[in-house]
N, C-alpha and C positions, 0 to 999 in steps of 0.2 A: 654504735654501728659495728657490725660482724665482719671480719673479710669476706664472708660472703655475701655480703649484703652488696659489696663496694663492686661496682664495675670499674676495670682500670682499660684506659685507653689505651689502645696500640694500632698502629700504621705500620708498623715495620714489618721486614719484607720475611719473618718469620711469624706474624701475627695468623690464629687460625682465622676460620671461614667464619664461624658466629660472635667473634672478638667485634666490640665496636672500633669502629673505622674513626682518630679522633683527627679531622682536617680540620683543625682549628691551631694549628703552631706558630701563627703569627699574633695569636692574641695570647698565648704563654707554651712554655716549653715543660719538662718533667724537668728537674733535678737529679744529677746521675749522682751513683755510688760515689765516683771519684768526687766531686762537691762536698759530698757530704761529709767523706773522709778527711778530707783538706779541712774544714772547716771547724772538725770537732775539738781539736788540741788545743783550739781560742776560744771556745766557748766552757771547756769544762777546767784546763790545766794553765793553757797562758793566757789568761783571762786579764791580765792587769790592761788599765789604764795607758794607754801607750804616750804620752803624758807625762807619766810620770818618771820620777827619776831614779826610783830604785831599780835594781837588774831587772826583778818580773816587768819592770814597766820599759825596760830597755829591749828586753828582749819581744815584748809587744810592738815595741816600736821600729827594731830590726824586719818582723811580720809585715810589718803594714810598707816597710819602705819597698820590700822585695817584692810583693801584690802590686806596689805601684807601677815599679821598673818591668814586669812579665805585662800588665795590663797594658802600658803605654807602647810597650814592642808590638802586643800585636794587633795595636790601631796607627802603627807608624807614625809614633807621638813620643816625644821622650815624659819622663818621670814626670818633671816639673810642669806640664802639663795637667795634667790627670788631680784633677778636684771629683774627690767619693760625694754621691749625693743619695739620696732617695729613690734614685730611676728618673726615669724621662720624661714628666711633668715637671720634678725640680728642675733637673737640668733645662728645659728648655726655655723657663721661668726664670731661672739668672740668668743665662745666655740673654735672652731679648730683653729683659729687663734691666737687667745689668749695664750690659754696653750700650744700650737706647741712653741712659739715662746716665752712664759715663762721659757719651762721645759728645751728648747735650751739652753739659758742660765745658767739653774740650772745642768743642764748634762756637761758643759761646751763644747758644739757641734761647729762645726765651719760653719756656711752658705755662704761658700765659695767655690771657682770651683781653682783650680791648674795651676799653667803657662800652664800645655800641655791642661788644656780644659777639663781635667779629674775628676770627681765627685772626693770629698775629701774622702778620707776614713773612716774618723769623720763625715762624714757630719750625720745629723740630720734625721731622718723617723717618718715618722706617716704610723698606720694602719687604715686602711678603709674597710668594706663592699663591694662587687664591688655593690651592688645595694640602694646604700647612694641616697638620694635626692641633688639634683646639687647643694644646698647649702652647701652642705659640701663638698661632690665633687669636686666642681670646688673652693673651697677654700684650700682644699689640693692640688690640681694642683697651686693655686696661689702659696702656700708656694713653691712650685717645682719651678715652671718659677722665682721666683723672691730671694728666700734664699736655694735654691740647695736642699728644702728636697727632701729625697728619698719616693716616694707616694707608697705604699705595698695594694692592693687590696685583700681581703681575698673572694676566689669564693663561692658561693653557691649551694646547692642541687636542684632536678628538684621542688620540692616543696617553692622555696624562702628561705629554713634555713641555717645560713649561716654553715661551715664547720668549726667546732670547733677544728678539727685535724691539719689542713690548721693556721688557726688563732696559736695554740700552738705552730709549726714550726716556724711563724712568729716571734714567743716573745724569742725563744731559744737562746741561745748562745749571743755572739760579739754585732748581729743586734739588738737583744732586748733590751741592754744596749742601745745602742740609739733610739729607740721608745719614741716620745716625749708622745702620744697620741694612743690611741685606738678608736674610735667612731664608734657605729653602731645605726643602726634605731630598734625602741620598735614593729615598727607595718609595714608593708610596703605599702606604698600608692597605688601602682597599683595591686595589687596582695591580700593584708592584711593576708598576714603571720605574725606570732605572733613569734617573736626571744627570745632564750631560756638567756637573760640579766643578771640573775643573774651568771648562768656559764662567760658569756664572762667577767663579773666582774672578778672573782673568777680567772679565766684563767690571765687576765691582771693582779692584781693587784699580783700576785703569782711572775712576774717578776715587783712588782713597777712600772706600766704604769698606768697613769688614766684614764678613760673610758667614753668618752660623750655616750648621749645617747638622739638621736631623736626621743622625741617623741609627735610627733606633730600629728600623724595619733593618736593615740593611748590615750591620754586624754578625761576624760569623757566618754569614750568611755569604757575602760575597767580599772580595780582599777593599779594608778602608784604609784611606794612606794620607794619614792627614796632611803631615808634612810634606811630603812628596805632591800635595795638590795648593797647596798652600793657602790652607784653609783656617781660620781665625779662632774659632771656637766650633767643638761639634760634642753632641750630645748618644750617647747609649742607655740603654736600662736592660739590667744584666737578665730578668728573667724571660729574655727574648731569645737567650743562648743559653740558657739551661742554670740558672742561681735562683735560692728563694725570691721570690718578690719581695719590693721594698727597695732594692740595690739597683745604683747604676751612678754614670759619673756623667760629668760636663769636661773638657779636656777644653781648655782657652791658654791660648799659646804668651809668652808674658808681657809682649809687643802689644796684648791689645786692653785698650782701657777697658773696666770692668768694675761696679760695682755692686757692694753684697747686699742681700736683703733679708737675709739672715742678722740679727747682733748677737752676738758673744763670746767667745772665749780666744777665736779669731785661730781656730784651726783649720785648716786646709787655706794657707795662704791667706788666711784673713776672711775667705772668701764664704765659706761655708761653715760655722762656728758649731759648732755640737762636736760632743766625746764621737772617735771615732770608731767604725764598726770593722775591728779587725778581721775578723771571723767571718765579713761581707767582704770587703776588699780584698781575700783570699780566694773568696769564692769569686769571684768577678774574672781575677783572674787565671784561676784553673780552668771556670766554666769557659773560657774565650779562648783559651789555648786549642780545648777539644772539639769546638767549634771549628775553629778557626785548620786543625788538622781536619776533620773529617767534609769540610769544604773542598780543600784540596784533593784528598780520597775517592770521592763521592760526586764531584760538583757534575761533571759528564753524566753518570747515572741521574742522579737530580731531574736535570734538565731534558734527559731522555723521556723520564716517566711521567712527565709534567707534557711534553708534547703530547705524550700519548693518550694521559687520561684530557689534553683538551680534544682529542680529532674524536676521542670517543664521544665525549658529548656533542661535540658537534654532528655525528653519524647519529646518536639518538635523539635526540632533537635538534631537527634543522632550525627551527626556530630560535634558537641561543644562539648569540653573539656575544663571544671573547669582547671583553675590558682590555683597557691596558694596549701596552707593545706589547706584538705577539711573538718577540725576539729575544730587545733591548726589557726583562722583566727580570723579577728576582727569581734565581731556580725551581724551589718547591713553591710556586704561586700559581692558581690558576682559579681566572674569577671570570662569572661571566654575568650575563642578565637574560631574564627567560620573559618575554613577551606575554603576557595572557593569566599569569599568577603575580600574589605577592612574593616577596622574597622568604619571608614572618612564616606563610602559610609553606612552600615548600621545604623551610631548616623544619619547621613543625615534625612536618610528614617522613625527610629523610631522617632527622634523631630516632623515630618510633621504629626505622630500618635498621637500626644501629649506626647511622653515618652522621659525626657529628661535626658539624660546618659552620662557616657564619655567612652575614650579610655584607660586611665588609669591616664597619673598626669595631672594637670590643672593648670601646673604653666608653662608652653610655650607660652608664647604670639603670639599667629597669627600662629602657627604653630602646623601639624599634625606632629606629629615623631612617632616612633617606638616604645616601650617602654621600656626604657635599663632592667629594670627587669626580662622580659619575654626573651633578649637576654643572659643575665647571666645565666638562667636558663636552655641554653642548646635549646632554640626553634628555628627555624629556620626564618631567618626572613621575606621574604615570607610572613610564618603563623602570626609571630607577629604583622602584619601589621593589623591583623585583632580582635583583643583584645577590648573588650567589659566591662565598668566594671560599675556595678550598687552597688547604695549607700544610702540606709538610716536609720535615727536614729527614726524612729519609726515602730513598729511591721506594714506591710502589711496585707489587709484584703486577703480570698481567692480570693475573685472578684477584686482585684487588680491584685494578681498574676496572674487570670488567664486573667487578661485582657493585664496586658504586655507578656507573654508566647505569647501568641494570638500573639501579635502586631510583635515578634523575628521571629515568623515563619511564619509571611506574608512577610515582611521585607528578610528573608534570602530567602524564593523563589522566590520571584520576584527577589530580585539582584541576583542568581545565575542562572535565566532563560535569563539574560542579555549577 
């Protein structure tokens, strides 16, 4: 393939008029220059082993300590925190698995089924969000299908928050005593509702449960402070804020029990065994640093252009109704549902526009679904099918907006004159 063959996406508030529009920045970011710079001197010159004991391997390993210390500042986390993984499936996959099956242990719970086939009485629970990303999800189902926990779903309100009422019944009494785990998400991906985390701390730790906390929508994005919320374990994947894919960490504070599911060589604290990726943990945290500046820079513009291109949709089609808090949201988020189309059918018709968007998460392979969010929320799913959610991390011009507004309301009449 030619560079001319390549369309590169741009959203930025210099992109021309026939540039495609790419609002899809919550399902990956580009890779800046600076990354890439940071990153090459461990990939081609200090390459060693950090591991090892000769100087090249010391001074690989001076890299990765300094990646750890810049990474862990600017998630308000110290060093000793901060376990490198694979991004935010692994992470979220030790976190819940991890400590589920730590604190098992430490509660003295039994994950075990009874001659008649009957859940143990003891057995073991974790609570969940019902609107968790399948990483945790379907890793709290793992613990079910395979060690008898009890998976507790706490609902949420039509706005995405979850029910802190709901959540506090959960922790009460007999059942709370066996709660191994609490986990909710900081930011929510298809929606970007903003979750009120320090209460659900505060709520969990009131009965002794620890509390992950995903938040992989939500880095760089808006200020996270682990310690400052006093939060047990939370989870990132770096190419949310601008690093290759592949990278991202799990940050478990060392108060809380944790075990690995990984076996080998017992680096990253025992926790996560594989040679480590200096040349990623560099990147991790350079890319967080310039995130995490151009938040501060920007977040006001952000959040201005993001009002804007919603009222415009809402002026071009009355019919659409905002997802999400239309407040308390992640800056560059804005998702809505359009009554009368699929969702499938209008990303179709706006890509052929040059606008490229999603339906909500991006982590389906090959596959349109529905978006469990939008059904937690009480929508019908019919409507839900039709969920639209645009995404970026830089301020829109108005001749942006008003050139995707444009693009939704040619798009939603033609597909509803269909």
């Amino acid at each position: 393939m030619t560079d001319s063959t390549m369309k590169t996406p741009a959203a930025s508030a210099g992109a021309t008029d026939d540039a495609e529009l790419y609002l899809d920045a919550a399902a990956t970011e580009p890779v800046s220059r600076d990354v890439i710079d940071a990153m090459l001197p461990f990939l081609t010159d200090a390459y060693a082993n950090p591991a090892s004991v000769h100087q090249p391997g010391k001074t690989a390993a001076h890299a990765l300590d300094a990646a750890r210390a810049a990474f862990a500042a600017g998630l308000g986390a110290k060093p000793d925190d901060v376990i490198f993984t694979s991004g935010g499936t692994e992470s979220d996959n030790l976190a819940v698995k991890g400590i589920a099956m730590a604190r098992m242990r430490r509660l003295g719970l039994r994950p075990v089924y009874d001659a008649a086939g009957e859940p143990d009485a003891r057995r073991p629970r974790i609570v969940i969000s019902a609107i968790e990303h399948p990483a945790v999800a379907q890793s709290a189902d793992w613990l079910s299908h395979w060690f008898g926990f009890e998976v507790v779903r706490i609902p949420v309100d039509h706005e995405a928050h979850l029910d802190l009422d709901a959540l506090a019944r959960a922790l009460d009494g007999e059942a709370g005593e066996r709660t191994t785990l609490v986990s909710a998400m900081l930011a929510n991906n298809e929606v970007g509702t903003i979750e009120p985390v320090e209460r659900i701390v505060a709520l969990a730790h009131a009965h002794g449960v620890p509390v992950h906390v995903d938040a992989v929508q939500a880095a760089g994005l808006i200020p996270v402070r682990m310690r400052d919320w006093d939060v047990d374990a939370l989870s990132v994947s770096g190419h949310k804020f601008g690093t290759p894919k592949g990278l991202g960490a799990l940050l478990v504070r060392g108060r809380t029990p944790i075990e690995p599911i990984l076996s080998g060589g017992g680096q990253e604290r025992g926790l996560r065994s594989g040679t480590q990726n200096v040349a990623g943990a560099v990147a991790l945290a350079i890319a967080l640093d310039g995130s995490n500046r151009r938040m501060a820079a920007r977040y006001r513009q952000l959040v201005a252009s993001r009002d804007m291109l919603i009222d415009a949709v809402r002026r071009v089609v009355p019919r659409a109704e905002l997802t999400g808090d239309p407040e308390r949201r992640l800056p560059g988020h804005a998702s809505f549902i359009f009554p009368g189309v699929t969702g499938e059918a209008l990303l179709v018709d706006l890509d052929a526009r040059g606008i490229a968007a999603s339906s909500g998460s991006a982590c389906a392979i090959g596959r349109h679904e529905i978006p469990a969010t939008l059904l937690a929320m009480g929508i019908e799913p019919q409507v839900a099918k039709s969920a639209l959610r645009m995404t970026f991390r830089e301020p829109l011009t108005r001749e942006q907006i008003e050139r995707i507004s444009l693009a939704i309301e040619e798009s939603y009449t033609d597909l509803t004159r269909r």
